[in-house]
Structure formats: structure tokens, C-alpha cells
DRENDO-1510 file (C-alpha; in Angstrom, 1 decimal, always signed):
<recs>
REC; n; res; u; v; w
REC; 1; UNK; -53.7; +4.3; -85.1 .
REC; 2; UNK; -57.6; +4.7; -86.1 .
REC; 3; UNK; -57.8; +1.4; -86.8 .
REC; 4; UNK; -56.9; +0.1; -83.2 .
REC; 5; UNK; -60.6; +1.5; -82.6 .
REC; 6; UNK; -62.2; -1.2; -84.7 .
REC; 7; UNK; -63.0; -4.5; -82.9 .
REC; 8; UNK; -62.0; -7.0; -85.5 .
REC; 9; UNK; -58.8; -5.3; -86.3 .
REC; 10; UNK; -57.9; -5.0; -82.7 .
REC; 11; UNK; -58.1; -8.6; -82.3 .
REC; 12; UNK; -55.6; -9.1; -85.2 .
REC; 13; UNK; -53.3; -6.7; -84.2 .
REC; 14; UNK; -53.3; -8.5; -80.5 .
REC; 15; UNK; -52.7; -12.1; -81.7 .
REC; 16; UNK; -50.0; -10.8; -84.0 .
REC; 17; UNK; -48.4; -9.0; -81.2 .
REC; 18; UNK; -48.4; -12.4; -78.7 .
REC; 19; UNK; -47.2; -14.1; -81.7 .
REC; 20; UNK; -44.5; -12.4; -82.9 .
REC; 21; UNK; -43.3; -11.9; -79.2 .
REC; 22; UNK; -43.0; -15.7; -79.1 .
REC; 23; UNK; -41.7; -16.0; -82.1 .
REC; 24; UNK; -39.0; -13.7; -81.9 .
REC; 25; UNK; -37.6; -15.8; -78.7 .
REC; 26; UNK; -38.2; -18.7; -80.9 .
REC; 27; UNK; -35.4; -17.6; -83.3 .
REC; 28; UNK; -33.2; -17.7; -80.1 .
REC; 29; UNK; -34.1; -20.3; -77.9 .
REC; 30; UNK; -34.8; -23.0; -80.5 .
REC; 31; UNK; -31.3; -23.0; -82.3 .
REC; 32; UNK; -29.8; -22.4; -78.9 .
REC; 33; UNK; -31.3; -25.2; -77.6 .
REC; 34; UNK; -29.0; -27.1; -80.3 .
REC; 35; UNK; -26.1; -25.4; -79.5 .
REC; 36; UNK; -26.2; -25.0; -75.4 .
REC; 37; UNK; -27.6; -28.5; -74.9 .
REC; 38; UNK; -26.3; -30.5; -77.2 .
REC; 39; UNK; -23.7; -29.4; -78.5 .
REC; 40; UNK; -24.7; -29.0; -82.3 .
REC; 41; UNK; -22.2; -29.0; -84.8 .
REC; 42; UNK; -21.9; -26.0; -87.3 .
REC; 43; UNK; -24.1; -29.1; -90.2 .
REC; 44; UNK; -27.0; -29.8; -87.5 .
REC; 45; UNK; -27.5; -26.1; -86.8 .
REC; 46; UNK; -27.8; -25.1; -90.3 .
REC; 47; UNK; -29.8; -28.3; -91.0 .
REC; 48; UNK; -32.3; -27.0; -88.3 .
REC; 49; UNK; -32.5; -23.9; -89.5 .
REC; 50; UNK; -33.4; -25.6; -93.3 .
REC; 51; UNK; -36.5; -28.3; -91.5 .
REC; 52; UNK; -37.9; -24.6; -90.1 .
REC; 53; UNK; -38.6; -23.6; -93.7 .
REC; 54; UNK; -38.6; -26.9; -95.7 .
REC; 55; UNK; -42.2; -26.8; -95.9 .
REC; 56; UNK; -42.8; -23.9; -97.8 .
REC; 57; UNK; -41.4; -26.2; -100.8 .
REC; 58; UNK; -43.1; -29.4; -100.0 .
REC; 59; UNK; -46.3; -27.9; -99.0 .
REC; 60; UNK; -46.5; -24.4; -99.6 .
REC; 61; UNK; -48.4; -24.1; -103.0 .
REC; 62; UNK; -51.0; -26.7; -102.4 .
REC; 63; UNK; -51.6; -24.6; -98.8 .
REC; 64; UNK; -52.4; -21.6; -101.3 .
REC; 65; UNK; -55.0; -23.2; -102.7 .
REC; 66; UNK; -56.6; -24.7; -100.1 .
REC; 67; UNK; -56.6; -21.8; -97.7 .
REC; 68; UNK; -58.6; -20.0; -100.5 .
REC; 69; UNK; -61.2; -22.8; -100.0 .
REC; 70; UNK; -61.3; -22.5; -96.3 .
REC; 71; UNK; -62.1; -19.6; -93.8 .
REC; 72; UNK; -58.9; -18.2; -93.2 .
REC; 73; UNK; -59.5; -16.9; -89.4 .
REC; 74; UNK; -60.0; -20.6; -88.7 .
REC; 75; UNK; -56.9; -21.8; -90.3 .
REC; 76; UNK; -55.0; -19.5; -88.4 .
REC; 77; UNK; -56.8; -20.4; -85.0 .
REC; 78; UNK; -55.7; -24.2; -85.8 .
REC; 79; UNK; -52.1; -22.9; -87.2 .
REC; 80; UNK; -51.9; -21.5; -83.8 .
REC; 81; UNK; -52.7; -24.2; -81.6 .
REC; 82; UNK; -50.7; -26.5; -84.0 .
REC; 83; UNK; -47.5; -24.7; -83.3 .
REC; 84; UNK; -47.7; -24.6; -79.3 .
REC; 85; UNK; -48.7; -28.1; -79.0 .
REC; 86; UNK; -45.5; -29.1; -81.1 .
REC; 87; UNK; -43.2; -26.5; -79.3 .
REC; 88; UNK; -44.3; -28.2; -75.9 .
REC; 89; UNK; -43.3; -31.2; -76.4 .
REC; 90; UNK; -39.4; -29.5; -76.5 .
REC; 91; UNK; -39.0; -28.7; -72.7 .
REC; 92; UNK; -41.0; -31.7; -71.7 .
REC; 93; UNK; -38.3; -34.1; -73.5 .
REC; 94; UNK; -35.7; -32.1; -71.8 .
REC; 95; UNK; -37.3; -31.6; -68.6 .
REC; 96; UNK; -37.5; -35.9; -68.7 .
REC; 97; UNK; -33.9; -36.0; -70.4 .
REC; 98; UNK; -34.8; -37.3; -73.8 .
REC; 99; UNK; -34.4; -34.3; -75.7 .
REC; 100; UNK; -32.5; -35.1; -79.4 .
REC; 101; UNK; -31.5; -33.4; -82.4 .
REC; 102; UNK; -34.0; -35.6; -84.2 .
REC; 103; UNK; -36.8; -34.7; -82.0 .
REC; 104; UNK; -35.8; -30.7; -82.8 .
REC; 105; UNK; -35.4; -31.6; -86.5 .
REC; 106; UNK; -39.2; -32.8; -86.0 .
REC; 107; UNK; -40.6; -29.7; -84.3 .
REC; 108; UNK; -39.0; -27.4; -86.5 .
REC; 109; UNK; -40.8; -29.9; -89.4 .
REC; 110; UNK; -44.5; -29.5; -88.2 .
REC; 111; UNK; -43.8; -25.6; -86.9 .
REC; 112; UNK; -43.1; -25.3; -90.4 .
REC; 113; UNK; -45.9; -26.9; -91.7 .
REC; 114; UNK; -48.1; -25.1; -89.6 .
REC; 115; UNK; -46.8; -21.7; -90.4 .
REC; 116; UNK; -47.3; -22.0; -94.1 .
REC; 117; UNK; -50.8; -22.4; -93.3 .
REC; 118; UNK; -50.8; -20.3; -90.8 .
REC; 119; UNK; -49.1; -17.0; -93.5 .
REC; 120; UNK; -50.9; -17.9; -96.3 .
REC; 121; UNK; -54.0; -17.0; -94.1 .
REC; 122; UNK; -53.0; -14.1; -92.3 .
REC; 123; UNK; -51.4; -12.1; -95.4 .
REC; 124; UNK; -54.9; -12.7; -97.6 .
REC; 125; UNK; -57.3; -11.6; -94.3 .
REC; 126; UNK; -55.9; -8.1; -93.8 .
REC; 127; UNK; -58.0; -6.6; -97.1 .
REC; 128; UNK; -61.0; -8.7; -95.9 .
REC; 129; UNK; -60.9; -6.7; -92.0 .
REC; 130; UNK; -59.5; -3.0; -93.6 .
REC; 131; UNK; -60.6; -2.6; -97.3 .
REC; 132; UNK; -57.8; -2.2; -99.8 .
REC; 133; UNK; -57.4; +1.4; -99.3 .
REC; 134; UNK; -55.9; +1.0; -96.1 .
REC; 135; UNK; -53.7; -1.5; -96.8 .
REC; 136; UNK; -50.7; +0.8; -96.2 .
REC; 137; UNK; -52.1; +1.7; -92.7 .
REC; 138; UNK; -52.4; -1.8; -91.4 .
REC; 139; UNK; -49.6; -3.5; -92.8 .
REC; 140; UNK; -47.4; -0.9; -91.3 .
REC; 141; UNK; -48.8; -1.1; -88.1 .
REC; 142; UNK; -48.6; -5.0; -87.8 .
REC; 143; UNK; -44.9; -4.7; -89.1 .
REC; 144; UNK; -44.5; -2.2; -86.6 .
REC; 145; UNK; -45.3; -4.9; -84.3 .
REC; 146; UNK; -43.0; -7.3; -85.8 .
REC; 147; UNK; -40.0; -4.8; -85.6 .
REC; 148; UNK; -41.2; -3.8; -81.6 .
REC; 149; UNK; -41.5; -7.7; -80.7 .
REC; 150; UNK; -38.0; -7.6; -82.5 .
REC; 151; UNK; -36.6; -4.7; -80.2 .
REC; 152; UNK; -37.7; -6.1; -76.9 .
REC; 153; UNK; -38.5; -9.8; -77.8 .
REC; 154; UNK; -34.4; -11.0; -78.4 .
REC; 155; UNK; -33.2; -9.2; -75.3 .
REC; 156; UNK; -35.8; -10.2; -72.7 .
REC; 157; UNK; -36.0; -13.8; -75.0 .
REC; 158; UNK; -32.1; -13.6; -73.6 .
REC; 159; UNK; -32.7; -13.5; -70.3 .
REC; 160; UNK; -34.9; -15.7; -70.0 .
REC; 161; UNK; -32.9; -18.4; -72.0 .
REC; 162; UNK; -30.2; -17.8; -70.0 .
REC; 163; UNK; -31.6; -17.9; -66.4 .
REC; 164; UNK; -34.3; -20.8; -67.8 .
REC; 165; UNK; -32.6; -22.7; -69.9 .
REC; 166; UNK; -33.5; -22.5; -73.8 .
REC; 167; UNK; -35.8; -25.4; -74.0 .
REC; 168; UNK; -37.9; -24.5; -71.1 .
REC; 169; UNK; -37.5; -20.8; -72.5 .
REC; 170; UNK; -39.5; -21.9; -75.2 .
REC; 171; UNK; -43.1; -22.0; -72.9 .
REC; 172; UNK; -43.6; -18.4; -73.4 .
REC; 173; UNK; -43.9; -19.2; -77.1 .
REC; 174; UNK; -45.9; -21.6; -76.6 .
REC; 175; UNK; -48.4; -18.9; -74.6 .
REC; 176; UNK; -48.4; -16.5; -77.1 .
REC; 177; UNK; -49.4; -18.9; -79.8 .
REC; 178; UNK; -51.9; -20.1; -77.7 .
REC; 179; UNK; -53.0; -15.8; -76.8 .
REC; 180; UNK; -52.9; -15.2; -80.2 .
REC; 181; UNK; -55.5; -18.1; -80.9 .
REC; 182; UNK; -57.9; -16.6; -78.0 .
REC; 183; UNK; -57.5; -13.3; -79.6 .
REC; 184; UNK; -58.6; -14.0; -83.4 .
REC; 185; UNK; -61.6; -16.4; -81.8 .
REC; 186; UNK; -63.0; -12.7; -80.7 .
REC; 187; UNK; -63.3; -11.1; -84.2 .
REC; 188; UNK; -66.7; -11.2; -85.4 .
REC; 189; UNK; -66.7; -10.1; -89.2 .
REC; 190; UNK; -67.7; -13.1; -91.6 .
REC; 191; UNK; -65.4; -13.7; -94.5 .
REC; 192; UNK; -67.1; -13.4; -98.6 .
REC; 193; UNK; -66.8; -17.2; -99.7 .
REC; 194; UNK; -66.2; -17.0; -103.3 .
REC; 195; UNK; -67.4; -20.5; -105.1 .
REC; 196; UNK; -65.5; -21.4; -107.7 .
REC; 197; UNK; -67.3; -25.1; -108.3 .
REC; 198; UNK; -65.2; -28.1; -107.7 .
REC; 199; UNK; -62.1; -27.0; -109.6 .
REC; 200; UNK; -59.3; -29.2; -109.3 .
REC; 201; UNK; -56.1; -28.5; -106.2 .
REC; 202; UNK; -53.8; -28.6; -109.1 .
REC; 203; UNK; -55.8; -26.3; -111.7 .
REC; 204; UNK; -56.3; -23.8; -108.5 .
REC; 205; UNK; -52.6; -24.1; -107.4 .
REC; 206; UNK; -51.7; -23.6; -111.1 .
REC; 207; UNK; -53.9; -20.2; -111.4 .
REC; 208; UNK; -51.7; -18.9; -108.7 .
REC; 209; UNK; -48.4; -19.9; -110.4 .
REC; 210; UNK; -49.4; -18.6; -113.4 .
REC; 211; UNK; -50.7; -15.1; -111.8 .
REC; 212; UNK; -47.5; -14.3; -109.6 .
REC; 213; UNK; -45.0; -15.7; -112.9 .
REC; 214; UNK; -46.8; -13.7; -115.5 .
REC; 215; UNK; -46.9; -10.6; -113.4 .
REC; 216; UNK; -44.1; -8.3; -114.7 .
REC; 217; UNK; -43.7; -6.8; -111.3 .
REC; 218; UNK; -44.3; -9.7; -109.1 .
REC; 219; UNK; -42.2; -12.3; -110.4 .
REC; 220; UNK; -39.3; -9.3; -110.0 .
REC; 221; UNK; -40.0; -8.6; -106.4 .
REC; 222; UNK; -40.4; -12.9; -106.0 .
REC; 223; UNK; -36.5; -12.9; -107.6 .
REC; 224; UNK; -35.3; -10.2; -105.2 .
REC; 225; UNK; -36.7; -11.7; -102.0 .
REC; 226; UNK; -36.1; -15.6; -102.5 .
REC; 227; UNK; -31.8; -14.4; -103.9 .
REC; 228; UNK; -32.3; -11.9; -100.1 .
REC; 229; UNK; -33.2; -14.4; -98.4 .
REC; 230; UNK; -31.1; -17.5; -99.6 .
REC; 231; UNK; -28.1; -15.3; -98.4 .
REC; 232; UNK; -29.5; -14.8; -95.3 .
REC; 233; UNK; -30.0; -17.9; -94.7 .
REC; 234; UNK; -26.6; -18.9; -95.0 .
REC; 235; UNK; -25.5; -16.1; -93.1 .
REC; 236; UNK; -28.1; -16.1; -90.0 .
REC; 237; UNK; -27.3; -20.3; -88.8 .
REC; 238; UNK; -23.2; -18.6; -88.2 .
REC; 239; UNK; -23.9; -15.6; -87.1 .
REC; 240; UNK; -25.5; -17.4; -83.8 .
REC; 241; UNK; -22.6; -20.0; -83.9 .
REC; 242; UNK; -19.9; -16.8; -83.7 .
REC; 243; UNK; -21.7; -15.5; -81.3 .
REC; 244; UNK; -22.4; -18.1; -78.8 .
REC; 245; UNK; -20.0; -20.6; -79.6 .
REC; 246; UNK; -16.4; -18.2; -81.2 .
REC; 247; UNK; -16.8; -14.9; -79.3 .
REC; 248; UNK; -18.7; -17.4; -76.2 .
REC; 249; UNK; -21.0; -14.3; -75.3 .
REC; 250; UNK; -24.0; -15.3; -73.0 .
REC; 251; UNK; -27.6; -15.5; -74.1 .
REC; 252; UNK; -28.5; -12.4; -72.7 .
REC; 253; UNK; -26.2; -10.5; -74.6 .
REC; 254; UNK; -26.7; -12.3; -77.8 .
REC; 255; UNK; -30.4; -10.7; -77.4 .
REC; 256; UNK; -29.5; -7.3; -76.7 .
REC; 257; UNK; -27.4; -7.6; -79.5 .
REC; 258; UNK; -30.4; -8.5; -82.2 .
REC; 259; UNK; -32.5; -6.1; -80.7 .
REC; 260; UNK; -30.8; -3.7; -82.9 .
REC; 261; UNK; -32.4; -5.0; -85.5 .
REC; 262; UNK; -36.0; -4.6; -84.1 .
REC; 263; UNK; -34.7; -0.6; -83.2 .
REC; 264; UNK; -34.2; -0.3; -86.9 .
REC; 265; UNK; -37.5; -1.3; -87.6 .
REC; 266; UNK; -39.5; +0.5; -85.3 .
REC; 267; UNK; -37.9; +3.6; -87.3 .
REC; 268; UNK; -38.3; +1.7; -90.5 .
REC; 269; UNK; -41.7; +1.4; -89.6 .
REC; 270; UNK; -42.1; +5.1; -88.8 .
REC; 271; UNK; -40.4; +6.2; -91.6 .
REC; 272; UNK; -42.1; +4.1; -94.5 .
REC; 273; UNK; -44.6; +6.5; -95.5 .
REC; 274; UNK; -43.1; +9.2; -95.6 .
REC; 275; UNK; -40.2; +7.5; -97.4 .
REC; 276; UNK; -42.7; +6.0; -100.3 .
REC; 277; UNK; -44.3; +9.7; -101.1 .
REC; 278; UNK; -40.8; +10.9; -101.1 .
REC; 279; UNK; -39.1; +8.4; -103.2 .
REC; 280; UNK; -42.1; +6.5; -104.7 .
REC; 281; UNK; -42.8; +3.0; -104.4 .
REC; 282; UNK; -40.2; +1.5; -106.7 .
REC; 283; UNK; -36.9; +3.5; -105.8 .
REC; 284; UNK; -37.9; +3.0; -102.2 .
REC; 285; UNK; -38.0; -0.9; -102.4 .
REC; 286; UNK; -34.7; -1.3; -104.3 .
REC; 287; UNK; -33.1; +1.1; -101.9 .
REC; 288; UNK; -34.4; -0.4; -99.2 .
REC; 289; UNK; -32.6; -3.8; -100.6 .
REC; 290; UNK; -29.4; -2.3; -101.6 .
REC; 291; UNK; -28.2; +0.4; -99.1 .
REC; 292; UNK; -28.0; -2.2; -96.0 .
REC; 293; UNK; -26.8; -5.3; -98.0 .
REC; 294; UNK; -22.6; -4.0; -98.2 .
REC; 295; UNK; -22.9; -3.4; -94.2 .
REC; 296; UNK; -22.9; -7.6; -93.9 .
REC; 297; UNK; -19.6; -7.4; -94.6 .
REC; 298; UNK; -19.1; -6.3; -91.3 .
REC; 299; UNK; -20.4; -9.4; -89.9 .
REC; 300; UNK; -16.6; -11.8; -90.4 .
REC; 301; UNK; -14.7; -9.1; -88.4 .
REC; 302; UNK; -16.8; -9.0; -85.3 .
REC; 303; UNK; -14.8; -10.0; -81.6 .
REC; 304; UNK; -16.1; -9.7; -78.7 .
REC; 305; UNK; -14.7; -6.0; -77.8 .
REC; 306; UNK; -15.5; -3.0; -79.6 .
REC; 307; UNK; -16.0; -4.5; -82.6 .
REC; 308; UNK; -19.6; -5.9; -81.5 .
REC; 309; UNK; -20.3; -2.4; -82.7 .
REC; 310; UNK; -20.0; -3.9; -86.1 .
REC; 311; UNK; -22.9; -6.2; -85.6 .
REC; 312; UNK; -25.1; -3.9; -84.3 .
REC; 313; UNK; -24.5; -1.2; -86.6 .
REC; 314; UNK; -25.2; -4.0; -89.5 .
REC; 315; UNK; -28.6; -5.1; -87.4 .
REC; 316; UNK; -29.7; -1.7; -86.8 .
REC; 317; UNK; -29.5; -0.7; -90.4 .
REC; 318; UNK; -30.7; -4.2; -91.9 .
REC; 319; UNK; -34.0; -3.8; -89.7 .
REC; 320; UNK; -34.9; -0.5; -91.3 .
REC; 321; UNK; -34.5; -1.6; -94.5 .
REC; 322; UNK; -36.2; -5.3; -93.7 .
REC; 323; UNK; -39.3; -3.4; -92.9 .
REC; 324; UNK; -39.2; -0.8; -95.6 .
REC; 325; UNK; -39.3; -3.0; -98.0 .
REC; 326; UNK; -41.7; -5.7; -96.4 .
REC; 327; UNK; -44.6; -3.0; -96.3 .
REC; 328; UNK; -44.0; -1.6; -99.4 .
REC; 329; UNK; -44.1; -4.7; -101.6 .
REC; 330; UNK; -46.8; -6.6; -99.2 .
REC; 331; UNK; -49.2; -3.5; -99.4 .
REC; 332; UNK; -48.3; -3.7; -103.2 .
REC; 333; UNK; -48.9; -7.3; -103.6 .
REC; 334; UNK; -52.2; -7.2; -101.7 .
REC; 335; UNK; -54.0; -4.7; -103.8 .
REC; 336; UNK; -52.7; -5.9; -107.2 .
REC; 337; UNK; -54.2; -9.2; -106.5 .
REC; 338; UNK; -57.9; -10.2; -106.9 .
REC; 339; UNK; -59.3; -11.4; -103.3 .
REC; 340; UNK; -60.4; -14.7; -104.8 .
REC; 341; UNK; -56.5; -15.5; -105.5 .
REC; 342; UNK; -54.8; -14.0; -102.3 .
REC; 343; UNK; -54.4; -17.1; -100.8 .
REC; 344; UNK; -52.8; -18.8; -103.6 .
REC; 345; UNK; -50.3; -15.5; -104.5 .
REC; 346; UNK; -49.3; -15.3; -101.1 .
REC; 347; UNK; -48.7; -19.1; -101.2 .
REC; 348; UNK; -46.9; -19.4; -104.3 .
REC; 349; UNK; -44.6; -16.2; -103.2 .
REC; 350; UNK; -43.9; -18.0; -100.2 .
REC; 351; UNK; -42.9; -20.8; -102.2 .
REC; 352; UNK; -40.7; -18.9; -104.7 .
REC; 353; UNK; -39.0; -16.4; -101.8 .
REC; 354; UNK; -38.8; -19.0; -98.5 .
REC; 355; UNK; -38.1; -22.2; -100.9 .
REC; 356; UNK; -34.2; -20.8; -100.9 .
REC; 357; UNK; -34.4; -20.8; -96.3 .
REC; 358; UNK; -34.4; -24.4; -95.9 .
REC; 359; UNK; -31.5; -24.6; -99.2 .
REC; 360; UNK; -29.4; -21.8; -97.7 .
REC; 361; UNK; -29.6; -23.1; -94.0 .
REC; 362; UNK; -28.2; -26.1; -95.8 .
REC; 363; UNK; -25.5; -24.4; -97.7 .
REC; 364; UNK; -25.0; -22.5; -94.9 .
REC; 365; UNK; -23.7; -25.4; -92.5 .
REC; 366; UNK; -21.5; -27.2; -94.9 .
REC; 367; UNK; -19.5; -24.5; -95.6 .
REC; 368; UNK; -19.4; -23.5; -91.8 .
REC; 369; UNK; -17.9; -27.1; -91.3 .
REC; 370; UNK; -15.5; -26.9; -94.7 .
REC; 371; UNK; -14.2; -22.7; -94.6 .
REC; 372; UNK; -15.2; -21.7; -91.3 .
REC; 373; UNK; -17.8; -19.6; -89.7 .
REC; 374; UNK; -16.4; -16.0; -91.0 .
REC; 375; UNK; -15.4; -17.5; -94.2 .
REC; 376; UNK; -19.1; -18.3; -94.3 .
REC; 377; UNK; -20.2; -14.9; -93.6 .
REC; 378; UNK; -18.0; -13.5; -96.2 .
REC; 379; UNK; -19.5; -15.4; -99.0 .
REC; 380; UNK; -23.5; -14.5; -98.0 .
REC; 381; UNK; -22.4; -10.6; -98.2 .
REC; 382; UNK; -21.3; -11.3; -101.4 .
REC; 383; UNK; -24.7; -12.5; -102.4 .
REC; 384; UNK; -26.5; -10.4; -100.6 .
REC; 385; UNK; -25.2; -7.4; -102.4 .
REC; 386; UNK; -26.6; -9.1; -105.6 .
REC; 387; UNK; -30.5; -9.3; -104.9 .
REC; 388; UNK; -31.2; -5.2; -105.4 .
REC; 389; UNK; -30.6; -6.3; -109.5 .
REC; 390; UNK; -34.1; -7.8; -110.2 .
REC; 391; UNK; -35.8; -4.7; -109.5 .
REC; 392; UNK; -33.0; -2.3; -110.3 .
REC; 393; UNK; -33.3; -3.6; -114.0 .
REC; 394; UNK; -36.9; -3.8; -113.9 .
REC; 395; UNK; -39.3; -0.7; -114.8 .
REC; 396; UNK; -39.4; -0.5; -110.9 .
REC; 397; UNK; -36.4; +1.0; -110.5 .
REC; 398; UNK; -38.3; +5.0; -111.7 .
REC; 399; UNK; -41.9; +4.3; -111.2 .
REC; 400; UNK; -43.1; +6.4; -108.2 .
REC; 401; UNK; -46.8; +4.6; -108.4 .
REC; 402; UNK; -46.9; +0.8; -109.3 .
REC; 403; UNK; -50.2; -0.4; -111.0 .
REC; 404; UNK; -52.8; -1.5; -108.9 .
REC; 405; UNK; -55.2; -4.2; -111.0 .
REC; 406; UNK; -57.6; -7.0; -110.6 .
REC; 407; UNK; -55.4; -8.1; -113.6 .
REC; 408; UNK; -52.1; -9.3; -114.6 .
REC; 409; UNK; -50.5; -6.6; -116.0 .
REC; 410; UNK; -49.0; -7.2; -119.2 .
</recs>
């Protein structure tokens, strides 16, 4: 908590905190805005769900490279700004009866576009504010604000959906993008702009490719997130249509019922540290993968009695190991990586592990509308239980330290 006493971090830590609050109600309110008002088929929600994350394929390595060029506090400030002046425009439409499935399709297009600036950024300033020796320490801490906006942010995001409406729900994103922007326009600490002469986007975007793919370790940990998170993708587009739309539970109990998730990762969160000097960085990433991963099969057999206990059993034990293994390989990633290629790792990770969302939300809704919802859910915990593998056969699976170089290790 030391770090909460310095200025500069303080404002990050505040911005993230507005917005991951908003953007945990954003998960909610902007699928259910499909679903609730009008009546989205099991295709159009997963096809949301894919224009959310499309543009970390179209856009995402050229983003790299250009946020290395740029000062990264600013492209967050205009990442912010971007994404509540799109989100707006939702409960205005519906507020004036216009609201479409196109005009959704288009915000979750430029929210998308917006937050792969807006990542590449904030993942490559943390070393700049703290040093690399406390990368641990704050990573932890601002996941520990992702897993607290997770606790509270689906149940009260619930509410508020339900008594508001979703679309108009959606304004208290739209604020905390708009706090989080006021809150990194107070740090004062002046970023080290590295010149590198007038080296071509494309030779720049390739240095990054070629860093994270001839990385033994990180093209590993890039295998095991993107195969994670192209099941859960599938999985996460009919989880909300059995909820809402098979078991017909009401918004508010649809967010109480992810806030299990966020309760795992507050104690993911606590427990990380201890965890990695336990268990070492390696064993505690792939077990962080594997141990939750046979719990989705839960998922198919939940009804809206007792057996909701199967959902949040699965959530509560998913969010420990979602944020378990997001500190330890962030923390790892950042301090193996020279600061003049942050932005373009980060960036070209992105690419490799959120280029499966927008296929898997895709995937995801055409077999909701060929084998069903739970049919659906049955074949992402099949995959799920496969993405452990890449670093279970790697030298990662025993190695208590990993190595920690300006330089690709070989």
C-alpha cells in the first residue's frame, strides 16, 4: 500500500478504479441492452461480443507501435474520452427510440478501437511511474482493483440495469471514463522519449513481432492466453443468454451472481505473492490455468434453484485463478521487456491473446443457434481444459524464477 502515498501513482490507481467500475457494468448493460431491448438472437449477441474485440486484429499491432512513438498518459486521456463519447450516444438513441443492433455493433467497434490504444498505453506506463522492481507491487494492487470493481461492480451494475434500464445504465460508464481521464491529467512525472529516427510503422511493428515470437517464454504464455481466451469467448456470449433469457433471472441477480467472480479475485489478489514464493513463478501460472478450467463444466447444468450454486462456485474459483495468473505473467512480461519496446510487446500480445475474442464470440453464437446454449457451454470446457499445455510442456512448468532480460532469451 506504500505506493498509494506517491502522487503519480495515486492518480493511476484512481482512474483505473473509475474505469474498471464502468467497465465492469459495461459487460452487463451493453449485451443486455441486446437481449432486454431488442430481443437479440443467440448470432447478434455473440456477434456483439466479437465487434468488442475485433480491433485488436485489425488495429492492434500498428497501435503498438505508434503508442511507443507517443506519450502514453496522453493516449490514455484521449482513449478515455473516446470511449464515453461513443458509449453516450447508446441511451440517447434509446432515450429518442432509435436505438439498433447496428448502432450497438458500431459502439462496440470504436470502444474497441479505443481500448487497444487505450491498453497498449496503460500496460507499458506502470515501469515508467514505479521502477521495475516494483512491478509485482503495483500490478497487484491495480488487479486488485479490477477483481474489487468485479465484486461490487456486476451486483450494483444489476441494479441499476434493472431499475434504469440497460442502455441508460450505461451513463455511469460513461462518468468513470470521463473520472478516470480527470484523474491521469493530475500526474505530473514526464515520460523518457526514446528516438529511434524515422524508422518505418512496419519495421517498428515487426520488432515487436519478432521480440514476443522469438521469446521462448513469451510466445508460450501468448499460446496459453489467446487458446483461454477463445474458449471463453465462446462460453461468456451463453452464459448471459441462460441466464437472462433460459433460467429468465432478473438483472440484479445476474450481477450478484458474477460478483463471485470478482470475490475470487480479491483473494486471488491477496494471495498472489505469497502463492509465487511458494510455488515459483512458473508452477503458479500453469496452475492457476489448469485447476479452475474442469469447474466450467459446471456451467450446462445450472437452473435456476440450487444449482445456481454451480455458477458461482465456477466464478468464484475462475476469479482466483484469472488474477493469479494475470499478475504473474504481466509483472513477468513487463520486466523482461526493454522499455523502448513495451508498447509494441504489449500490443502484439494483445494481438496474439485477444485476436481469438472477436473469433470465439463468433463461434460462440452459431453454435448457440445450431446445438443450443448448454450444448455450447459444453464444448468451451472442453477447450478450456486444453490451454494449461503450452506452459505445462514448456521449461515453465519447474522454474521457480523466470529470466528477467533486456534481451530475447534464447
Amino acid at each position: 500500500m506504500s505506493l498509494l502515498r506517491e502522487h503519480d501513482f495515486r492518480g493511476l490507481f484512481l482512474a483505473d478504479s473509475a474505469s474498471q467500475a464502468g467497465s465492469q457494468l459495461l459487460l452487463l448493460a451493453l449485451p443486455l441492452a441486446a437481449v432486454s431491448a431488442l430481443h437479440a438472437s443467440e448470432f447478434e449477441v455473440g456477434a456483439l461480443a466479437a465487434c468488442q474485440t475485433l480491433a485488436f486484429v485489425v488495429i492492434g499491432l500498428p497501435a503498438g507501435a505508434l503508442v511507443d512513438r507517443l506519450s502514453k498518459r496522453a493516449v490514455m486521456v484521449v482513449g478515455d474520452w473516446g470511449r464515453a463519447l461513443a458509449l453516450v450516444s447508446v441511451p440517447v438513441a434509446w432515450w429518442l427510440d432509435v436505438l439498433t443492433m447496428y448502432q450497438l455493433y458500431g459502439v462496440a467497434l470504436v470502444l474497441g478501437v479505443f481500448t487497444v490504444f487505450f491498453d497498449a498505453a496503460y500496460q507499458s506506463y506502470l515501469p515508467h511511474l514505479v521502477g521495475r522492481e516494483r512491478l509485482v507491487e503495483g500490478n497487484s494492487m491495480l488487479e486488485g482493483v479490477r477483481t474489487v470493481a468485479q465484486l461490487g461492480g456486476p451486483s450494483l451494475g444489476g441494479y441499476l440495469i434493472q431499475f434504469l434500464t440497460a442502455p441508460f445504465a450505461l451513463v455511469v460508464t460513461v462518468a468513470g471514463y470521463a473520472w478516470s481521464a480527470l484523474c491521469l491529467g493530475t500526474i505530473r512525472k514526464r515520460e523518457t522519449r526514446h528516438e529511434r529516427g524515422r524508422a518505418h510503422l512496419a519495421k517498428e511493428i515487426g520488432e515487436g513481432v519478432r521480440f514476443v515470437i522469438g521469446h521462448r517464454l513469451l510466445r508460450r504464455i501468448a499460446g496459453c492466453t489467446a487458446t483461454a481466451n477463445l474458449f471463453s469467448s465462446i462460453a461468456q456470449p451463453m452464459i448471459l443468454l441462460l441466464l437472462a433469457r433460459e433460467l429468465g433471472l432478473s438483472a440484479g441477480t445476474i450481477g450478484l451472481l458474477f460478483a463471485a467472480g470478482g470475490l475470487g479475485g480479491v483473494i486471488g489478489a491477496v494471495i498472489n505473492t505469497r502463492l509465487v514464493r511458494l510455488l515459483g513463478q512458473g508452477p503458479t501460472m500453469w496452475l492457476a490455468i489448469a485447476l479452475p478450467a474442469p469447474l466450467s463444466f459446471l456451467l450446462p447444468w445450472t437452473e435456476a434453484d440450487w444449482r445456481l450454486g454451480f455458477f458461482v462456485v465456477y466464478e468464484f474459483c475462475n476469479g482466483i485463478g484469472v488474477v493469479v495468473y494475470n499478475v504473474t505473467q504481466l509483472s513477468f512480461r513487463q520486466a523482461a521487456t526493454p522499455e523502448s519496446l513495451l508498447g509494441r510487446m504489449n500490443a502484439t500480445m494483445r494481438f496474439l491473446v485477444w485476436g481469438t475474442l472477436p473469433l470465439g464470440g463468433l463461434v460462440g453464437g452459431v453454435l448457440g443457434e445450431v446445438i443450443g446454449v448448454r450444448n455450447t457451454l459444453l464444448v468451451a470446457a472442453c477447450g478450456a481444459c486444453l490451454a494449461f499445455l503450452w506452459l505445462f510442456t514448456s521449461p515453465m512448468r519447474t522454474m521457480r524464477e523466470l529470466p528477467v532480460s533486456s534481451h530475447t532469451p534464447r
